[in-house]
C-alpha positions as CSV (number, residue, x, y, z in Angstrom):
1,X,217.1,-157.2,-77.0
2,X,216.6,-160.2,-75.2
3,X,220.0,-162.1,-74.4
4,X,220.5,-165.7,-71.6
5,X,223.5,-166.7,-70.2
6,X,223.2,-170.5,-70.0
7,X,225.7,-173.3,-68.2
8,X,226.5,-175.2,-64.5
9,X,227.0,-173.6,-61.2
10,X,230.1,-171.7,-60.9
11,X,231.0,-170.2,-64.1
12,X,230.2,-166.8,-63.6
13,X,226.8,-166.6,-65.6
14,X,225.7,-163.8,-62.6
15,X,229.0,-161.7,-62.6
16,X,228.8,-161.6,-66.2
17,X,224.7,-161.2,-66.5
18,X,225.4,-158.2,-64.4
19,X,228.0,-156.3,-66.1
20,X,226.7,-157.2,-69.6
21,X,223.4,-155.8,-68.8
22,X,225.2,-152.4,-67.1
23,X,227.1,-152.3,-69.9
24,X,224.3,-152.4,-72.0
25,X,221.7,-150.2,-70.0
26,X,219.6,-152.6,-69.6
27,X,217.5,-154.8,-67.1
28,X,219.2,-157.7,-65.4
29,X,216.9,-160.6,-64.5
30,X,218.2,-162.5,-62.0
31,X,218.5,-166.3,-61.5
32,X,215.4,-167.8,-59.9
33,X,216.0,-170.5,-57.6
34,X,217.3,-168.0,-55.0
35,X,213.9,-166.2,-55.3
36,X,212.4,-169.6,-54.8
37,X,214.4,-170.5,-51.6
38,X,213.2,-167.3,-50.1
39,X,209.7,-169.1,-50.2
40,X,211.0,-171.5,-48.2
41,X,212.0,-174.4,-50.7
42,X,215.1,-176.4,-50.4
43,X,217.9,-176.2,-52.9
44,X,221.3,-178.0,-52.8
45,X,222.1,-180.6,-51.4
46,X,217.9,-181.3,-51.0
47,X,216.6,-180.0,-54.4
48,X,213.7,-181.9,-54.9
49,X,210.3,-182.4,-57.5
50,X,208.3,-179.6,-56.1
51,X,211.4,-177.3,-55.7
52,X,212.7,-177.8,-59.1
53,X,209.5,-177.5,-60.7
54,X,208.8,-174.1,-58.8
55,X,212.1,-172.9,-60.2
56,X,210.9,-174.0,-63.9
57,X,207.7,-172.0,-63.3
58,X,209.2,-169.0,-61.9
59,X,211.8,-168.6,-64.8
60,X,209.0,-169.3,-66.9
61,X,207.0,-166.6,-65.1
62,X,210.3,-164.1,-66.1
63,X,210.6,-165.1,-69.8
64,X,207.2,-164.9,-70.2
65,X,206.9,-161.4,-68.5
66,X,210.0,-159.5,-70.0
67,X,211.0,-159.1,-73.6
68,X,214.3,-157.4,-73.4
69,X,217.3,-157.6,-70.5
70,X,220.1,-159.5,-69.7
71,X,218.9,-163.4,-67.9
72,X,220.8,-165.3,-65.5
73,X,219.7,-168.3,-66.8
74,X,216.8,-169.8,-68.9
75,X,214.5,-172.8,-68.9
76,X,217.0,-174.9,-70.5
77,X,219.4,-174.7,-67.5
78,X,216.4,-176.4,-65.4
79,X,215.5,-179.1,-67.6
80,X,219.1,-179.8,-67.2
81,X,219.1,-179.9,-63.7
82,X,216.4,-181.4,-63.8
83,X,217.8,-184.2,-65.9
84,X,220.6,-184.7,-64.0
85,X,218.7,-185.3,-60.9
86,X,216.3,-187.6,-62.5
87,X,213.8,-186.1,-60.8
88,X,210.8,-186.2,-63.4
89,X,209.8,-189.0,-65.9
90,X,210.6,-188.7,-69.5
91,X,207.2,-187.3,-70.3
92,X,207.1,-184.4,-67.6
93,X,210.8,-183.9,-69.1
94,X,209.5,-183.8,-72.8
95,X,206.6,-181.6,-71.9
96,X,209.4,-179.1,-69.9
97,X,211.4,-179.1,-73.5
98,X,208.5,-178.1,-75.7
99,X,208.1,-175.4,-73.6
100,X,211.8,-174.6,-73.0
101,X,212.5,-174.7,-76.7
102,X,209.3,-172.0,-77.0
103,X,210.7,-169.9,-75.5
104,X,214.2,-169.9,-76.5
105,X,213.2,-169.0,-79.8
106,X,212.4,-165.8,-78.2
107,X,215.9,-165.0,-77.2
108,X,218.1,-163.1,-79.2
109,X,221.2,-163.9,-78.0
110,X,221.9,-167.5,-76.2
111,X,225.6,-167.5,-74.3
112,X,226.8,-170.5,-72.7
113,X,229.4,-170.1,-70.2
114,X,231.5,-173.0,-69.7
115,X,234.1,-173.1,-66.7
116,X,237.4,-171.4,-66.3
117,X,239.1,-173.4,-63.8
118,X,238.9,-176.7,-61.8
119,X,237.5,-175.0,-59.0
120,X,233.7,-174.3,-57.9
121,X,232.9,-171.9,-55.1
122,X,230.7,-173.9,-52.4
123,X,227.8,-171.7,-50.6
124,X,224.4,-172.6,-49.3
125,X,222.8,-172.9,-52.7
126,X,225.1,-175.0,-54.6
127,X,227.9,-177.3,-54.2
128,X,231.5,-177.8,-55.7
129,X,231.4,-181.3,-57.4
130,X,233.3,-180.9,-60.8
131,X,231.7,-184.0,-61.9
132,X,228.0,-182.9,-61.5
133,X,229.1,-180.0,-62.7
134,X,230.4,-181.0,-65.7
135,X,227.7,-183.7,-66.3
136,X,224.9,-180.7,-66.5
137,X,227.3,-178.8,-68.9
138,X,227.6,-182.2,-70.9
139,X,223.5,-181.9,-70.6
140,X,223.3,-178.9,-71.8
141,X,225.6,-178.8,-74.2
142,X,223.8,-182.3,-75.7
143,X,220.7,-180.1,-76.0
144,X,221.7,-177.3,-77.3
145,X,222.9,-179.6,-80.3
146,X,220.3,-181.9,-80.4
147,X,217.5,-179.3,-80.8
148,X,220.2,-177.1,-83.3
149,X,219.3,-174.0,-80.7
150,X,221.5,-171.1,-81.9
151,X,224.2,-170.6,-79.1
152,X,227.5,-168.8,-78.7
153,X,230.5,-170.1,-76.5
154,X,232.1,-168.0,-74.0
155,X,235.5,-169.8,-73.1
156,X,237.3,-166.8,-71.9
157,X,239.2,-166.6,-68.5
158,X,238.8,-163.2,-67.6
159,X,235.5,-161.4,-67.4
160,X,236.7,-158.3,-69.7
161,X,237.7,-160.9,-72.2
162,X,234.1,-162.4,-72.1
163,X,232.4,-159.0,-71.9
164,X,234.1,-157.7,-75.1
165,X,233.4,-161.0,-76.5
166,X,229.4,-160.5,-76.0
167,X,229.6,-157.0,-77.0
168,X,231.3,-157.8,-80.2
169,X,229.1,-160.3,-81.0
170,X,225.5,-158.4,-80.2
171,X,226.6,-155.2,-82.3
């Protein structure tokens, strides 16, 4: 079973990732952008081309390379991003769908995770804006319609909530 856990920054996509795939006995595959700042690429508040499209081709790399675990995010996250920083033209961004909407057909499961609560934790890797933050859930959320990509909500405060949620819904 192959199963992403899609949204912005600070919903708890990774807390939840982690627990659903214990749960579950089975893989976790982590985010990848903090794999691609440990080669030396800059994220927040100086993501740029290169490091964005790095990130695209090491998630690529991931749902390419496994068929079954639990992802902390998929392609579609980055094109997001990626919109939302208007960092690529509209044909570099087209090209990036085709191939996000590939491979999302390979998913089983597609969860986005919307925010809980007004707040976002700040660290070295992301910041706490709640309106960029909510303008790459609007993103998201836009493509996920406009391309009718099967998808289910996970709204719930508390993270046993949103576990029994997924596990209901996978069995």
């Amino acid at each position: 079973m192959k199963i992403a856990f899609i949204g912005s920054h600070g919903t708890g996509k990774t807390t939840l990732a982690k627990e659903v795939a214990k749960r579950l006995s089975t893989r976790y595959i982590s985010e990848t952008a903090l794999h691609v700042k440990s080669l030396g690429y800059k994220l927040f508040p100086n993501t740029d081309e290169r490091t964005q499209l790095m990130i695209f081709l090491h998630q690529l790399n991931n749902e390419m390379k496994f068929t079954s675990g639990v992802f902390d995010r998929c392609l579609l996250d980055n094109v997001a991003y990626s919109i939302e920083a208007n960092l690529f033209n509209n044909d570099i961004i087209n090209e990036m769908l085709k191939i996000t909407l590939d491979m999302l057909n390979r998913f089983d499961y597609i969860f986005l995770v919307t925010r809980f609560s007004d707040k976002i934790e700040k660290n070295e890797y992301r910041d706490d804006d709640l309106q960029k933050h909510m303008k790459i859930e609007s993103i998201i959320v836009d493509l996920l319609h406009r391309y009718f990509i099967k998808h289910y909500l996970i709204y719930e405060k508390t993270l046993d909530e949103r576990v029994d949620k997924i596990l209901n819904t996978i069995q």
